[in-house]
C-alpha positions as CSV (number, residue, x, y, z in Angstrom):
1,X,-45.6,6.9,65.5
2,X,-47.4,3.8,66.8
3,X,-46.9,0.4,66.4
4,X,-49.0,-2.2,66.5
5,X,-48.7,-6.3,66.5
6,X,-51.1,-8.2,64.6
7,X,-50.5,-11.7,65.2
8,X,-47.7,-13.5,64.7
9,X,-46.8,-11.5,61.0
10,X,-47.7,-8.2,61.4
11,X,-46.9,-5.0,62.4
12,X,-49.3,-1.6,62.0
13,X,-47.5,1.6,62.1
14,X,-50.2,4.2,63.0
15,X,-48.9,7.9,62.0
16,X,-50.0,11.3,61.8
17,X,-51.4,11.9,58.8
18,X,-50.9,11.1,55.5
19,X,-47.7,13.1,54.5
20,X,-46.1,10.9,57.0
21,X,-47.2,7.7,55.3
22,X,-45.7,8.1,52.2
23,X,-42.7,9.3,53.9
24,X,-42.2,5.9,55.8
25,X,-43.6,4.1,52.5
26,X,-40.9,5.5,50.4
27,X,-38.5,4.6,53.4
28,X,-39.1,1.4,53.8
29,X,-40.3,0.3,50.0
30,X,-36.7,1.2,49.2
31,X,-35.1,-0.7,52.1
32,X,-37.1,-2.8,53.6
33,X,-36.0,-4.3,56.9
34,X,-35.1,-8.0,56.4
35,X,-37.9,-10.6,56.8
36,X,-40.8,-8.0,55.5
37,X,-42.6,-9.2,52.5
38,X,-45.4,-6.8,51.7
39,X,-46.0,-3.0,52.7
40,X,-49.4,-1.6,52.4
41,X,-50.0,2.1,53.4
42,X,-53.2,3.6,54.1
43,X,-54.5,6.8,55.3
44,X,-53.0,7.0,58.4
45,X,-51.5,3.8,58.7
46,X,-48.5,1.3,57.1
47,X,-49.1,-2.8,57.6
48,X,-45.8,-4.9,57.0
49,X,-46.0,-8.5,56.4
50,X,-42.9,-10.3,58.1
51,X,-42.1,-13.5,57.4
52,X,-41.9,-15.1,60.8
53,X,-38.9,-17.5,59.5
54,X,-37.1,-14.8,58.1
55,X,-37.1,-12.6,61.1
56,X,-39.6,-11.4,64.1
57,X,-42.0,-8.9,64.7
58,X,-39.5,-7.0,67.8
59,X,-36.9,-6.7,65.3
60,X,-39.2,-5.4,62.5
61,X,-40.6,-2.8,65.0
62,X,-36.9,-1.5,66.1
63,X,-36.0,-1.0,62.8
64,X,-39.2,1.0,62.1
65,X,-38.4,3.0,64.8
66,X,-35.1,3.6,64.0
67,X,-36.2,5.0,60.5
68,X,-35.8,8.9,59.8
69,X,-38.2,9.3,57.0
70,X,-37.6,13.0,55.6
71,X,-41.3,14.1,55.5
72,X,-42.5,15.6,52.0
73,X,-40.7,12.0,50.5
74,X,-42.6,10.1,47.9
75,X,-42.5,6.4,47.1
76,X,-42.0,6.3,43.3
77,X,-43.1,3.3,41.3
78,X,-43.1,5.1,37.9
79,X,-45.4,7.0,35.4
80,X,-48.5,5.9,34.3
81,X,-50.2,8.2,31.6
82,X,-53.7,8.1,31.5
83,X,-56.4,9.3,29.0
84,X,-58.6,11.4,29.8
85,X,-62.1,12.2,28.2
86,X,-63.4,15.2,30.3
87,X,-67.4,14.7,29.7
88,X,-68.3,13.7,33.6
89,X,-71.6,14.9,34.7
90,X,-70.1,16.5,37.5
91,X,-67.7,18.1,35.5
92,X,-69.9,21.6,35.6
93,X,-70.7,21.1,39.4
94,X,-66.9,21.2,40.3
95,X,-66.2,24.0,37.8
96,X,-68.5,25.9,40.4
97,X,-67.8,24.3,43.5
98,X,-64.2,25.7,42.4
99,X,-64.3,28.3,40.8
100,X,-62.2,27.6,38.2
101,X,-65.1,27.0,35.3
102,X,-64.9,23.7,33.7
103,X,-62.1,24.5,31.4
104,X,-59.8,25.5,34.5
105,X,-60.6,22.1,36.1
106,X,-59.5,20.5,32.8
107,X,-56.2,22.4,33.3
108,X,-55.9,21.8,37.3
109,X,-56.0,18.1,36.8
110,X,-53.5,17.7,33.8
111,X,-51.1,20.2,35.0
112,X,-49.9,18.1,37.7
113,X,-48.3,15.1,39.0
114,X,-50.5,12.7,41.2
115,X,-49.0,10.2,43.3
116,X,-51.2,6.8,44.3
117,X,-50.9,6.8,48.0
118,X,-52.9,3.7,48.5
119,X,-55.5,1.4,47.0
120,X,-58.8,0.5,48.6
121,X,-62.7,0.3,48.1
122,X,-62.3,-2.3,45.7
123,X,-59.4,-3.9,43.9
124,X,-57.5,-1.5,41.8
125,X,-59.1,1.4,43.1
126,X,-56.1,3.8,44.1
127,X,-56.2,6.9,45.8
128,X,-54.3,9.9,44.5
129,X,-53.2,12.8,45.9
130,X,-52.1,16.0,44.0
131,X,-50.5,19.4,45.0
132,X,-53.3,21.8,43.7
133,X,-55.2,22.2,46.9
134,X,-58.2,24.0,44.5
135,X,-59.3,20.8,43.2
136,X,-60.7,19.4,46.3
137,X,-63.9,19.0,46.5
138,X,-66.7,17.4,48.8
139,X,-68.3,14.0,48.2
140,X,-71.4,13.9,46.5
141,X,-74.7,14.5,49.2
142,X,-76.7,11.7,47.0
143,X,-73.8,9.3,45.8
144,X,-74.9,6.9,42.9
145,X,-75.8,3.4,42.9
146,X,-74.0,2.8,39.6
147,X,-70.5,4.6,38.2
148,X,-69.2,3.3,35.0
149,X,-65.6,1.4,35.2
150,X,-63.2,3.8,33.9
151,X,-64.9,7.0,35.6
152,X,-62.3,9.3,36.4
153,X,-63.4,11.4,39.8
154,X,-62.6,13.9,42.6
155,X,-63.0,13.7,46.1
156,X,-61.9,15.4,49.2
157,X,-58.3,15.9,48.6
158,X,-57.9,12.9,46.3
159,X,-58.4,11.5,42.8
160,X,-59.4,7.9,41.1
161,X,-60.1,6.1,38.8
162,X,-63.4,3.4,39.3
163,X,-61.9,0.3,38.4
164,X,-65.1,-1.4,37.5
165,X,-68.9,-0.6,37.7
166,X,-70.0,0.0,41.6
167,X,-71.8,2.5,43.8
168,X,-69.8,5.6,44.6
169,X,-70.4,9.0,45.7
170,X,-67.3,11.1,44.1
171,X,-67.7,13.6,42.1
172,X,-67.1,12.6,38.0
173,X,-65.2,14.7,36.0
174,X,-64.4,12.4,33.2
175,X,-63.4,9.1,31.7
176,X,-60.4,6.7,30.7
177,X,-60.6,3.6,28.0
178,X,-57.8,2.5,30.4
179,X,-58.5,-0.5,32.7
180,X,-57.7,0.1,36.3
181,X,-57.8,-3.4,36.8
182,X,-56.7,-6.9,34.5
183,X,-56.5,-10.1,35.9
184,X,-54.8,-11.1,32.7
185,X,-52.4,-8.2,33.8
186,X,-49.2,-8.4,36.2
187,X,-49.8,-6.9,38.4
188,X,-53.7,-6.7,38.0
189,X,-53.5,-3.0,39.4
190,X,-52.7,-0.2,36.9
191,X,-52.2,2.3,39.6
192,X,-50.2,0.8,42.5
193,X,-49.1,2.6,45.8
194,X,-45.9,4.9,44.9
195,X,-46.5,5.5,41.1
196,X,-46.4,8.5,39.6
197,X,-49.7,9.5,37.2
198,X,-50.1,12.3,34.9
199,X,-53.7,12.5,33.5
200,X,-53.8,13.6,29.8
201,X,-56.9,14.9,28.1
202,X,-57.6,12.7,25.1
């Protein structure tokens, strides 16, 4: 573990890998020391927010350390079903790329639980990871200048969901009616950091 000051209200935790991330998320989410007012995990790191009348970074950062995340932890912000309409035109290039034919994929991505770990790219976009190591898959060589909001993908050892239309180079498997993210909607993200998603085929 790292830590990191960023001004005056911050504090990066730099860690690992991911596995520890979520471990420290889950941690801290739960019990967060006193003057921190926003967590957000990424890849390898976890930024906290303090609010500098509440507390100060020197005691955020020894109460970090102090933490004994048990690693394998996950944060969990509950379970958010999503439909599934498997008809991406990758679909039949990750069949091959694992093996598993297009109906095993189908079967590999409902039969288990995802976890968001974090959100990024663009608002709303959040970054699952899964137990079933067969469905990772490489990037696409050529990504496109245009995926559909609502395109449901695979890449390296995580999944999404493209929360509006942009340029992306994951591989498509499918699509959801569901929208990844609503201004109208509180909060705007469907998929936060922590929750739990099961993908069902519709």
């Amino acid at each position: 573990m790292r830590t990191l000051r960023c001004a005056d209200a911050g504090l990066l935790v730099e860690l690992a890998d991911l596995d520890e991330v979520l471990a420290l998320y889950a941690e801290l989410v739960d019990a967060p020391p006193p003057g921190v007012v926003d967590l957000v995990p990424a890849a390898r790191t976890l930024m906290l927010t303090i609010d500098p009348a509440l507390t100060d970074v020197a005691e955020v950062e020894r109460a970090v350390r102090a933490t004994r995340p048990q690693r394998g932890t996950r944060p969990d912000a509950g379970l958010v079903e999503v439909p599934v309409t498997y008809d991406g035109e990758d679909l039949a290039e990750v069949a091959e790329l694992t093996g598993l034919g297009e109906r095993g994929v189908v079967e590999a991505h409902t039969g288990q639980e995802w976890t968001v770990a974090f959100c990024g790219f663009a608002p709303g976009f959040g970054y699952l990871v899964g137990t079933d190591e067969r469905l990772h898959v490489p990037r696409r060589s050529n990504p496109r200048t245009k995926v559909p909001a609502g395109a449901v993908a695979l890449a390296g050892e995580f999944a999404g969901v493209y929360p509006r239309e942009s340029p992306g180079g994951w591989q498509l498997i499918g699509h959801t009616s569901l929208r990844a993210w609503d201004l109208d909607r509180d909060p705007p993200a469907l998929l936060v950091p922590g929750a739990r998603v099961r993908f069902v085929e519709a």
